[in-house]
C-alpha positions in Angstrom: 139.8 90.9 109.3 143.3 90.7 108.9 142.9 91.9 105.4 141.3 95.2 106.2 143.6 95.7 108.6 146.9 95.3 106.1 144.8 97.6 103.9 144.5 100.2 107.1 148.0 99.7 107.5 148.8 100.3 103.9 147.1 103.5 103.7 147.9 105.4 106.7 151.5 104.3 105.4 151.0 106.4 102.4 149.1 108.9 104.3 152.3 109.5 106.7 154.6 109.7 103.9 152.6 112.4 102.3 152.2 114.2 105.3 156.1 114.2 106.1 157.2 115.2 103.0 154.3 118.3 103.2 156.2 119.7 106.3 158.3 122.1 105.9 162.1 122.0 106.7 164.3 124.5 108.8 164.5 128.2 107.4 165.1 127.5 104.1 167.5 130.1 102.0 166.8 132.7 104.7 170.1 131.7 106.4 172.3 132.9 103.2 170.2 136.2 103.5 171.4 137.3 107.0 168.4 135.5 109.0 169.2 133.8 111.8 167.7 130.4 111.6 168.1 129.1 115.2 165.2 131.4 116.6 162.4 129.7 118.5 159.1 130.0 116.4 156.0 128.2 117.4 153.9 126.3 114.4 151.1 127.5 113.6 148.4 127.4 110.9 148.8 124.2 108.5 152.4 123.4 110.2 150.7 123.1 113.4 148.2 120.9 111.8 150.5 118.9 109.6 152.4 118.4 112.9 149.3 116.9 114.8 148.7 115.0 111.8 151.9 113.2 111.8 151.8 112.7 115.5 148.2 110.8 115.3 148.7 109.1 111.9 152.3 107.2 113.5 149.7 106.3 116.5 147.6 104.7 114.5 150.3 103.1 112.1 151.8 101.8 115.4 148.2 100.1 116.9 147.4 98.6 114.0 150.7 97.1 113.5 150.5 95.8 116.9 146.9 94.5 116.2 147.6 92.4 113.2 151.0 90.9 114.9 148.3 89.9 117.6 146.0 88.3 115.0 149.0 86.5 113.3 150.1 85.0 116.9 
């Protein structure tokens, strides 16, 4: 049991660091163009997505982690 769970563990690890680094970051190089890049923009599409995503895979990183320190105690 516990070995399916560090397994679990292990990839939703790399699952979240994918996801994270797939995000992407603030305006990018339209602030040396003139654009303003504090204007509030919604997500949507594949950021909105990515977003959830992240949320639900750090849920799930978090229980099992909590599970197995259970197990081990």
């Amino acid at each position: 049991m516990l070995t399916y769970l560090n397994i679990a563990q292990i990839i939703i690890s790399l699952a979240l660091i994918l996801v994270i680094l797939l995000q992407v970051r603030g305006g990018g190089l339209g602030g040396i163009f003139g654009q303003p890049d504090t204007v509030y923009r919604t997500r949507r599409g594949l950021e909105k997505i990515l977003f959830q995503l992240t949320i639900v895979l750090v849920v799930l990183f978090i229980t099992i982690a909590i599970i197995t320190l259970r197990i081990n105690f």
